[in-house]
C-alpha positions as CSV (number, residue, x, y, z in Angstrom):
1,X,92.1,-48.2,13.9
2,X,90.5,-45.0,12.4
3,X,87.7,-45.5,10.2
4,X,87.3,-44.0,6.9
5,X,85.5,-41.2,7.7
6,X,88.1,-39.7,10.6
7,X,91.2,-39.9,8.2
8,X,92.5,-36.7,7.8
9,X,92.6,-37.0,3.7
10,X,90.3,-38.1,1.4
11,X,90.3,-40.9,-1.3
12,X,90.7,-38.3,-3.8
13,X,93.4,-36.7,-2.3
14,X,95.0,-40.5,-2.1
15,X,94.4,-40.9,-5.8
16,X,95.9,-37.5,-6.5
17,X,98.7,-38.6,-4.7
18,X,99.2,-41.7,-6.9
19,X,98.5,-40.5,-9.9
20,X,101.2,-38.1,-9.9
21,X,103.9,-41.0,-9.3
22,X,102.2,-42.9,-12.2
23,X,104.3,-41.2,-15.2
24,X,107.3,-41.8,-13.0
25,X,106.5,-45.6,-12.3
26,X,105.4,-45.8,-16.2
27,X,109.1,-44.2,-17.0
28,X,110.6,-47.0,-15.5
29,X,110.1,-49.3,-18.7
30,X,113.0,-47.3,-20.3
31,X,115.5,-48.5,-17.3
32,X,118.5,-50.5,-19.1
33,X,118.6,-52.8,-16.4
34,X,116.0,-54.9,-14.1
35,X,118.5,-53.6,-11.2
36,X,117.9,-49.8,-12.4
37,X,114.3,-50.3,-13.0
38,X,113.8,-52.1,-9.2
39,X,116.1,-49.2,-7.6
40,X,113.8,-46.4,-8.7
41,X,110.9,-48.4,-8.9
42,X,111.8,-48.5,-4.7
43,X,112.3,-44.7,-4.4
44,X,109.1,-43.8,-6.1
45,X,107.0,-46.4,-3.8
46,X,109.2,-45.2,-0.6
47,X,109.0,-41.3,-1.8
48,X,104.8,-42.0,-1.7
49,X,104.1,-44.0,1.0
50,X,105.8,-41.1,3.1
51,X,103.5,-38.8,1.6
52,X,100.4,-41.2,2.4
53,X,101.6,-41.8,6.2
54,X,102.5,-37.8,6.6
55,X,98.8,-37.0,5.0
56,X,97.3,-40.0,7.5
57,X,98.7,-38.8,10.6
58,X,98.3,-34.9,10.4
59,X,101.1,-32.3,9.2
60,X,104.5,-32.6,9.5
61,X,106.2,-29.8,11.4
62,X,108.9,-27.7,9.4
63,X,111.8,-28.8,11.5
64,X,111.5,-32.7,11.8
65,X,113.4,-32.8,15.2
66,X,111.1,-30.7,16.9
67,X,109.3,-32.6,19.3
68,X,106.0,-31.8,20.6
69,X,105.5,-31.8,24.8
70,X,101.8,-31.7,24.8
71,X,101.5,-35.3,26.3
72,X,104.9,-35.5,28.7
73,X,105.2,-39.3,30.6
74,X,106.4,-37.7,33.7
75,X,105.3,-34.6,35.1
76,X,107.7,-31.7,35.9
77,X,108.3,-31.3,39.5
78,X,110.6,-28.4,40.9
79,X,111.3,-30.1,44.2
């Protein structure tokens, strides 16, 4: 488990993060509904924990299937 200091963002940048989903989660008191209000209430949440866990880890590559061979399981033989 990585301490505090080897994350790769900063408590700022967390609160940053937050607060800019905290006029969207404030918005939701105007939802008709406790269904409509829980539904986006769940998109917001969703929408920033993927930004938290895609800060934590390191950048996200620009195509998302791309995978990286850096650290292959088997090695290439041509035998």
């Amino acid at each position: 488990m990585p301490d505090e200091h080897s994350l790769p963002f900063t408590e700022e940048e967390y609160v940053a993060l937050a607060r800019q989903k905290y006029s969207e989660l404030k918005a939701l008191r105007s939802k008709p509904t406790f269904y409509d209000y829980e539904k986006s209430f769940e998109e917001i949440w969703l929408d920033l924990g993927r930004q938290v866990l895609e800060k934590s880890l390191s950048q996200v590559p620009t195509d998302r299937r791309k995978k990286k061979d850096e650290n292959t399981l088997w090695t290439h033989t041509d035998s």
